[in-house]
GUDREN-843671 format. One record per atom (N, C-alpha, C): x, y, z negated. Coordinates in steps of 0.2 Angstrom, whole numbers, plus 5000, padded with zeros to 4 digits. Example, Ala and Ser with C-alpha at 12.3 -4.5 7.8 and 13.67 -1.06 7.14 Angstrom:
2
506649724961;506249784961;506649844961;506449894965;506849954964;506450004961;
***
This chain:
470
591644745705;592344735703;592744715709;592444675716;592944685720;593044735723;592844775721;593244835728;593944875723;593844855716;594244905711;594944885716;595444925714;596044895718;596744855716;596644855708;597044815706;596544765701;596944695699;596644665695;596644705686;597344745685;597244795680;596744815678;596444845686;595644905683;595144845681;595044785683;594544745682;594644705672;595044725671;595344715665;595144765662;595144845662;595044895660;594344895658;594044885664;593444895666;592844845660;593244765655;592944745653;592744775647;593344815642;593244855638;592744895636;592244915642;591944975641;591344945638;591044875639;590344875634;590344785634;590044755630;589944695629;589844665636;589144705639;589044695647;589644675650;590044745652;590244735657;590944665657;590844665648;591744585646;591244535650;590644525648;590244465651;590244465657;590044525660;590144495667;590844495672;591544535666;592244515669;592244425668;592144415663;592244345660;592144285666;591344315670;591144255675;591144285681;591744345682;591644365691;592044315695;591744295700;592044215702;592444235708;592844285708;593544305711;593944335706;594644295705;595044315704;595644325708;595844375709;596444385713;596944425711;597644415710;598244415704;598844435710;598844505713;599544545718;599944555714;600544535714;601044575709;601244625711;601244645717;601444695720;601044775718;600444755716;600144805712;600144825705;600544775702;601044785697;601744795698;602044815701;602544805702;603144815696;602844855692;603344855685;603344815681;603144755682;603144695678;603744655682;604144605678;604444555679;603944515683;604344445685;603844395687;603444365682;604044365675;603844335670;603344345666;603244435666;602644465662;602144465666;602044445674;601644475678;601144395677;601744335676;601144265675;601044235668;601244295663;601044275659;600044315657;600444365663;599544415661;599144375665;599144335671;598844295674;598544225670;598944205665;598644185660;598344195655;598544255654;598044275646;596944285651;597344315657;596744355659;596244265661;596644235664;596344155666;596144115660;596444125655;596344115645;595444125645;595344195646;594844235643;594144185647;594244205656;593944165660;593644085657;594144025656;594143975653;593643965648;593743995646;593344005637;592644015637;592444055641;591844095641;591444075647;591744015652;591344005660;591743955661;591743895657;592043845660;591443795664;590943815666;590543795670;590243825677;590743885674;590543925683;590943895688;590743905694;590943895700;591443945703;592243935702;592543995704;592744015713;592444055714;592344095722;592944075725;593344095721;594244115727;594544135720;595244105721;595844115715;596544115719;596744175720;597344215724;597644235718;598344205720;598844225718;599744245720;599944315723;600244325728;600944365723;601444325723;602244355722;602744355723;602744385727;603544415729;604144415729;604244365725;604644355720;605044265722;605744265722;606044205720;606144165715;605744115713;605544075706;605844015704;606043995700;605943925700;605343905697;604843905702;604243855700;604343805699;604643765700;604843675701;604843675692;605043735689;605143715683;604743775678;604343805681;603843835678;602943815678;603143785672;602343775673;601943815671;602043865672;601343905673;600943915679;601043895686;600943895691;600443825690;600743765689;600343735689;599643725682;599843775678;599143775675;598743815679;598943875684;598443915689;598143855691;598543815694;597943785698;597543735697;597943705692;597343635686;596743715686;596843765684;596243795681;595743805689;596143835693;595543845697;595243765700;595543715701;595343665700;594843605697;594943645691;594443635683;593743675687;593843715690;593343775690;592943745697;593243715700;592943705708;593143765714;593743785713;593843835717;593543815724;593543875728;593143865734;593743895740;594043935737;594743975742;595243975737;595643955739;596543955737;597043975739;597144035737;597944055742;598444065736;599044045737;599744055734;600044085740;600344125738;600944175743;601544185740;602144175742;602644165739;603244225745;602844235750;603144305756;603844265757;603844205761;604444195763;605244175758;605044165753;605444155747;605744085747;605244025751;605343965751;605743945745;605143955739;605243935734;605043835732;605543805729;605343745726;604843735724;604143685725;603743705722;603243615724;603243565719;602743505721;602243515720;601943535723;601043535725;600743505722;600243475720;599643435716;599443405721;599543335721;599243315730;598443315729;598143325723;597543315719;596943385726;597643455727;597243485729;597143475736;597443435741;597343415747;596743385748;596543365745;595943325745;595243315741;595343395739;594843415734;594143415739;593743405732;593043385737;592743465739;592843525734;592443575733;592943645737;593543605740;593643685743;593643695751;593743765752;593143755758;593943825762;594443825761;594943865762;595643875757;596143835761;596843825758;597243885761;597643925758;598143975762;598743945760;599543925761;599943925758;600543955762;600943995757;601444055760;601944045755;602644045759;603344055758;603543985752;603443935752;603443885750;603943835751;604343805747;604743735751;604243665748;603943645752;603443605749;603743545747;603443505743;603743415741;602943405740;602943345740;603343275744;603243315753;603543265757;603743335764;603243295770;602843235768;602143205771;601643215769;601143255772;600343295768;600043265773;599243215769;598643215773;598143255770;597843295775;597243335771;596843315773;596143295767;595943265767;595043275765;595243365762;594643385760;594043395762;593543355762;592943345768;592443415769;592543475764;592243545766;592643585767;593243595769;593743625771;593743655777;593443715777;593443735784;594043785786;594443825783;595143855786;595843825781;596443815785;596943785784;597343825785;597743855781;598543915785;598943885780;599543865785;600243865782;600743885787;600943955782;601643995784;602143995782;602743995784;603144015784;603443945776;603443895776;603443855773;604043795776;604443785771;604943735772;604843655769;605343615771;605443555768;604843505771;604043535774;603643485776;603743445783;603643395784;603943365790;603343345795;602843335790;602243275796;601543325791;601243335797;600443345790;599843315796;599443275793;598743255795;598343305792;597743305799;597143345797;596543305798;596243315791;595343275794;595143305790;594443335792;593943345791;593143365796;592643355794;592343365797;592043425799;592343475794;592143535792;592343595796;592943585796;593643615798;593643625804;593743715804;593843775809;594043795812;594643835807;595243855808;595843825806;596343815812;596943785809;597343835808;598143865807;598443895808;599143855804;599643825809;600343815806;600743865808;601243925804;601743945808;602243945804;602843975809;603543965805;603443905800;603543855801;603643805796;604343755801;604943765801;605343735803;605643685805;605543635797;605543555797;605043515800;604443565802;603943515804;604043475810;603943405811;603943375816;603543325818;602743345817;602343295817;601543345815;601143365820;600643395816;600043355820;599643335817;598943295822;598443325817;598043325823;597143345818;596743275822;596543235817;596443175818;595543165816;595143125819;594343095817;593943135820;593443135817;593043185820;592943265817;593043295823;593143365820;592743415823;592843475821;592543555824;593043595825;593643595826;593943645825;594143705831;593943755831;593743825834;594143835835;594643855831;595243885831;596043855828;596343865833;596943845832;597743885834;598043905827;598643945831;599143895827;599643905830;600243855830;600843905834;601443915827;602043895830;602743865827;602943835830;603643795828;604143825825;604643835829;605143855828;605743835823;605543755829;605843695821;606543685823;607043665819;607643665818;608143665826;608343675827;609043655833;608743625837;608043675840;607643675847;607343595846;607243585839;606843515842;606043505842;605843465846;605043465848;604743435841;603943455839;603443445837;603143405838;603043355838;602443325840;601743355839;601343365842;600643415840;600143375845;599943335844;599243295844;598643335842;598143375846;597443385844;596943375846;597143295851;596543295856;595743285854;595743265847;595143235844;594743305842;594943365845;594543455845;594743475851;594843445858;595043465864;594343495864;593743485865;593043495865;592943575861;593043555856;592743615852;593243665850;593743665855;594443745853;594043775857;594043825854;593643905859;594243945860;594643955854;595044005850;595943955852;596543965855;597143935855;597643995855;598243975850;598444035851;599243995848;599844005853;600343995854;600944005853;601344005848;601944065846;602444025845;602643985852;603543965852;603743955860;604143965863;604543965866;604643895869;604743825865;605043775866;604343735868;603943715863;603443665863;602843705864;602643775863;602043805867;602143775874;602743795879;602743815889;602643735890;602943675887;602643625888;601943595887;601543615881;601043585880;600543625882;600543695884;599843715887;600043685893;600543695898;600543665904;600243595905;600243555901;599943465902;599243455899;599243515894;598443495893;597943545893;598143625897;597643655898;596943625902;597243585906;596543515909;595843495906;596343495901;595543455896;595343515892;595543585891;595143615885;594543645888;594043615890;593543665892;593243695891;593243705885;592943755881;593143815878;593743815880;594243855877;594043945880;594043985877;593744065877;594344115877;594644095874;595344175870;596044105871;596444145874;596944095873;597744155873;597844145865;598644195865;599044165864;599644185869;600344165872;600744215870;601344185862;601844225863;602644195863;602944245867;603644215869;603644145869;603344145877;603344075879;603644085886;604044045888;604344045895;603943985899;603544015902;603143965909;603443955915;603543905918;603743885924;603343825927;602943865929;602243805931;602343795940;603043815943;603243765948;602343785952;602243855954;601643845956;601043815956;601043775949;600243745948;599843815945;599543805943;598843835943;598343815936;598143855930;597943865926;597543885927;596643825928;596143825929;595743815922;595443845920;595043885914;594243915915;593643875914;593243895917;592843945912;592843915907;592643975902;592844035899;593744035900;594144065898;594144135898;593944185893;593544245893;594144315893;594744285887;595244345885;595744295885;596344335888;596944305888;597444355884;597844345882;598444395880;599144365878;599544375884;600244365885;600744395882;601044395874;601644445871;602244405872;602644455878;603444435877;603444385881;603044345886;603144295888;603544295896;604144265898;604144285903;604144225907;603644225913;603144195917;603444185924;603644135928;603744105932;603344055935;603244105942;602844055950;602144015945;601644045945;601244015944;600344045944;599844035945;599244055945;598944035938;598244085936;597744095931;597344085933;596644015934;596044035938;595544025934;595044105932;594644095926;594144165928;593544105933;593144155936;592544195929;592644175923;592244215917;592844255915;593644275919;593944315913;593644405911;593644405907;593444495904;593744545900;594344505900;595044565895;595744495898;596244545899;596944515901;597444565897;597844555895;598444575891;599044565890;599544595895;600044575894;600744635891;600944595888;601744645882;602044625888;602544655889;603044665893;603744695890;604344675893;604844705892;605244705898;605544765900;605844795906;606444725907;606744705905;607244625906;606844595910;606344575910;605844515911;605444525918;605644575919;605044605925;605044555932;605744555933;606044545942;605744485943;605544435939;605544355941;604844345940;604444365939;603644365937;603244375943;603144315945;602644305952;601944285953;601744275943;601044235945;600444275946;599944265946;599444315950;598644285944;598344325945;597444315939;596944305945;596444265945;596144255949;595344265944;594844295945;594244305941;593844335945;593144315944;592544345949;592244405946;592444405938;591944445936;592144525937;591644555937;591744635940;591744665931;591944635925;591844675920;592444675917;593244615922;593744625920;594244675920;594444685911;595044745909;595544725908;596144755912;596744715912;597144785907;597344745900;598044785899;598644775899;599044805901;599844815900;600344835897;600644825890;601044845887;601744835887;602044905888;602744905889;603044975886;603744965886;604245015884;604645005888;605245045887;606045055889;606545055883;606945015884;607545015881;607945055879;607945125874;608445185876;609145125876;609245075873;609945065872;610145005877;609644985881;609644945888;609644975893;609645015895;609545075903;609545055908;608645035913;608645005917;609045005922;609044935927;609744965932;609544965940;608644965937;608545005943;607845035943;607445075946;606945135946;606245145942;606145165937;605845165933;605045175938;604745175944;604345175948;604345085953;605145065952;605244985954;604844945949;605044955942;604744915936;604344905933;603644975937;602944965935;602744955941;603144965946;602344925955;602544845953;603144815947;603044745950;602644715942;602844765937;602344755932;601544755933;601244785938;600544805942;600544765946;600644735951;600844695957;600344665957;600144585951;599744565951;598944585950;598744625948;598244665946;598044735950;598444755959;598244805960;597644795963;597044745962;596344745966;595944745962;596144755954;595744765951;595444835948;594944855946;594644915944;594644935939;594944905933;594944955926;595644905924;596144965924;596744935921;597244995916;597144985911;597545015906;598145015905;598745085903;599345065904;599645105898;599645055893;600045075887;600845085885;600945125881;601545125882;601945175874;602545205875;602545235869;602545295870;603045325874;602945405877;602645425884;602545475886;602245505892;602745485896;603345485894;603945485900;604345425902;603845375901;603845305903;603545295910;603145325909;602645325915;602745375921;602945455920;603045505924;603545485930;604045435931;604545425933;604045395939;603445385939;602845385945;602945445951;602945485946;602945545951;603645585957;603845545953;604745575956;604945525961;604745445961;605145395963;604745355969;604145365968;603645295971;603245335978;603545295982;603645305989;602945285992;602445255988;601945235991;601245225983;600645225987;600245205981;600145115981;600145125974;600045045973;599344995970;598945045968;598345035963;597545075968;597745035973;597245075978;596545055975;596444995975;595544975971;595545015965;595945055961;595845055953;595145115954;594645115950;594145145948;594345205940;594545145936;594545175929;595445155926;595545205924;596345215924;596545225914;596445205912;596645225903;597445225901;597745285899;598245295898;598345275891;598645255887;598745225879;599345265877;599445305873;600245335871;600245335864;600945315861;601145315854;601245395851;601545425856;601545505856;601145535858;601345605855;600845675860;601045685867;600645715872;601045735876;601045805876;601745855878;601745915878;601245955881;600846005878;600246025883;600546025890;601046085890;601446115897;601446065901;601645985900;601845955903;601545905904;600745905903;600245845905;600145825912;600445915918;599945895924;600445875926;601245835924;601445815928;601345725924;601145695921;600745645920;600245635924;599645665925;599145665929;599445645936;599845705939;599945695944;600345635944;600945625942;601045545942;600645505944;600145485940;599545435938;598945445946;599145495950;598545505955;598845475962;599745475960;600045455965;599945385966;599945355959;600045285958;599345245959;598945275957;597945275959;597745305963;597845315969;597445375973;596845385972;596345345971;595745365970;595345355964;595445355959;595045365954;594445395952;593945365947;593345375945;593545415940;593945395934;593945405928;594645415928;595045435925;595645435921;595545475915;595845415910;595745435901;596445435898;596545475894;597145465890;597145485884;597345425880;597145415873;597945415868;597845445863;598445465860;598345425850;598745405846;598645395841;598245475838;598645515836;598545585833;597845605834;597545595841;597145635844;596445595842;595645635840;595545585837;594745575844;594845615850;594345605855;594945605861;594345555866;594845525869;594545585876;595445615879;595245645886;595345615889;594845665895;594745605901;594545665908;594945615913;594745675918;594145635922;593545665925;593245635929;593245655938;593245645943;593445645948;592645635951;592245695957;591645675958;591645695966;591145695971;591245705977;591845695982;592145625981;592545635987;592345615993;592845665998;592745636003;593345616006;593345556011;593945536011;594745516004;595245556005;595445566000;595745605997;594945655996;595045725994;594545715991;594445745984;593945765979;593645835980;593045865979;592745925976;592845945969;592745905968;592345935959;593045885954;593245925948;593545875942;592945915937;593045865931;592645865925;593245845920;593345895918;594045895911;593745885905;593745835901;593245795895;593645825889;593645845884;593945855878;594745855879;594945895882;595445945883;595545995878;596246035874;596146105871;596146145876;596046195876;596146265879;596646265885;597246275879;597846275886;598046225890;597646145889;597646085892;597246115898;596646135897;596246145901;596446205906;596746255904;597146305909;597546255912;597946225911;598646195914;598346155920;597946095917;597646055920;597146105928;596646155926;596546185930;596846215936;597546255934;597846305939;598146235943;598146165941;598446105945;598046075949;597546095947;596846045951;596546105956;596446155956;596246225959;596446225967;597046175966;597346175973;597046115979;596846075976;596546015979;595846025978;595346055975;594546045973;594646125972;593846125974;593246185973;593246215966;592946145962;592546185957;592746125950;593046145945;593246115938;593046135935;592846085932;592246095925;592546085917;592346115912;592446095905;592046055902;592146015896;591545985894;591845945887;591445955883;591645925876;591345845872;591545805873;590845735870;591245725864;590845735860;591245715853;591145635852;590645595855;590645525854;591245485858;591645535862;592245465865;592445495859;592545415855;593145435848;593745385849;594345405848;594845365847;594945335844;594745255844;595345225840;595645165844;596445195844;596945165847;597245115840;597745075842;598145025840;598745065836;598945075833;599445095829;600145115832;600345095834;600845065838;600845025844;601145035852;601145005858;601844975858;602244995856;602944975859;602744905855;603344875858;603544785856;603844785850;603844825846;604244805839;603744795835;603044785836;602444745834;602644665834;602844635840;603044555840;603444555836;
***
């Protein structure tokens, strides 16, 4: 019954035999999308949620309920609708274990049951688009191992304790001014962002899981740039660390990180400073052409298995105002000694301006080169991407380039050189007239190109590169 797609068909589905009413009656997930009724009012949509929660009650009031999801779209006055809170008397009667309410940014009036903050039996809270009452919360639930509150207004201060307790996640909640996770604790993962009222600071206290963050992940501007600056120090344990639109100005200190595995930087623009994280093995940076000129810091890592990527676009309605071959040597500047660097982007002709403009190469160490495109490239006009990209790398092992559409990934391989001239290319899952094009371009510089088909480089790219993801 969980995989049906709506709660409708699990309702259908009771009909068919005594069996299968018995086992709707005690399937111990219940989950209520309005969105997949969409022809219902709100009012018809929680009054089905009650008849169906009716049936439930009656027939398993001693079962153990899995997860009770309830997700509306809708602007309510809940403050005065008590159906909502029979939702949660019921799964609370029941021992729920996972609890999400979604309300999608509605910041709906709504007093919470302070009964469910510190329930003994649930083991994961979600709460979405809410204005919460009362506006001081201590959680308190001693199995509770994930906590999300999004995009929730009116709360001011929340305590955490638990010993349980995993994952944190506060975002967009912009009254808040106070978040600690207090006693003893486990907590892996923590994302946080503010975005609290007329740029005022958060207090955010978590040193009592300094030890056990593996996982940090950062989304403000204001109280992010100051607080990973003064206590990167102590997270030693920290592994994946995401930075978005934050502005760093680390005055040349140095972000020393010894376990620090994966970084990813979205939108941040970064001033005079160092990375030192001799375990790093993936680097990430979003970029936006505005942002480029002032970006000085440099990545410091021993390991030979780091992938650095870099994501950017062009502003057709900002037009740089100066050389589209100036805005990637200083985008790659930091990274040109390393050997596998991917360069995503949306169109083919973000990148070609390589070819026309760049006076020198810039990527001399690169071994492996991956190209990431939103679009196709014109067959006719792949070999002048290539050659762009040969200007920018001169020596290459691999160059791949990977498209959304396309569902094998091509690749040119490069073998025999001498000097810095090649014998031999190997053209990887090319069409036909890629393969012509490509050829009569390379024929001039090498002996002998090869064809070759692997159906196991398969493609799966990210959906979209451009910035309109943040």
């Amino acid at each position: 019954m969980s995989f049906l797609p709506s709660p409708t068909d699990t309702t259908r589905i009771s009909v068919l035999s005594k069996y299968f009413n018995s086992i709707w009656r005690s399937f111990p997930i219940l989950a209520f999308r309005r969105s997949l009724l969409y022809r219902m009012t709100f009012s018809e949509f929680a009054n089905f949620v009650l008849k169906s929660i009716a049936g439930y009650k009656t027939s398993a009031t001693s079962t153990r309920l899995q997860k009770f999801s309830f997700e509306s779209h809708y602007s309510c006055l809940l403050a005065l609708d008590g159906r909502v809170d029979y939702m949660l008397n019921f799964a609370l009667q029941n021992k729920v274990q996972e609890l999400k309410l979604d309300f999608d940014r509605n910041y709906t009036y709504y007093r919470f049951p302070e009964a469910i903050f510190s329930a003994n039996q649930i083991i994961s809270l979600d709460l979405r688009g809410l204005r919460l009452e009362p506006p001081h919360i201590t959680l308190s639930c001693p199995a509770i191992e994930n906590f999300s509150l999004e995009d929730c207004h009116g709360l001011t201060s929340i305590i955490l304790r638990g010993t349980s307790l995993k994952q944190v996640k506060l975002v967009r909640c912009p009254d808040l001014r106070k978040f600690h996770i207090e006693g003893p604790t486990s907590v892996e993962h923590v994302t946080y962002g503010g975005h609290t009222k007329w740029l005022s600071k958060c207090e955010m206290n978590i040193a009592s899981c300094y030890k056990s963050i593996k996982v940090l992940e950062l989304i403000d501007e204001w109280t992010g740039r100051e607080w990973l600056e003064t206590h990167s120090c102590v997270l030693h344990n920290l592994e994946k660390l995401i930075v978005t639109r934050c502005n760093f100005r680390w005055n040349n200190a140095r972000l020393c990180l010894d376990k620090l595995k994966s970084v990813v930087l979205k939108d941040c623009d970064i001033e005079a400073g160092d990375i030192e994280a001799p375990n790093l093995v993936w680097f990430e940076y979003w970029s936006y052409t505005t942002k480029v000129d002032r970006r000085t810091f440099s990545i410091s890592s021993t390991s030979s298995l780091l992938n650095v990527k870099l994501l950017f676009n062009y502003d057709k309605y900002y037009p740089l105002d100066y050389p589209a071959s100036e805005y990637l040597e200083k985008l790659v500047r930091p990274f040109r000694n390393f050997q596998k660097i991917t360069l995503a982007c949306t169109t083919y002709q973000e990148l070609v301006g390589l070819y026309y403009e760049t006076a020198g190469s810039v990527l001399h160490a690169i071994k492996y080169l991956n190209i990431e495109l939103e679009e196709e490239i014109p067959t006719r006009e792949i070999w002048i991407l290539v050659d762009s990209m040969l200007l920018f790398a001169p020596r290459p092992s691999i160059i791949s380039i990977t498209t959304y559409d396309r569902p094998l990934i091509r690749s040119i391989k490069f073998a025999c050189w001498q000097g810095s001239n090649f014998k031999e290319v190997i053209l990887e899952n090319f069409d036909d007239t890629e393969n012509n094009v490509l050829a009569e371009y390379f024929c001039k510089t090498c002996k002998v190109v090869r064809f070759v088909k692997n159906i196991t480089a398969t493609n799966h790219p990210k959906k979209e590169y451009g910035l309109r993801e943040l």
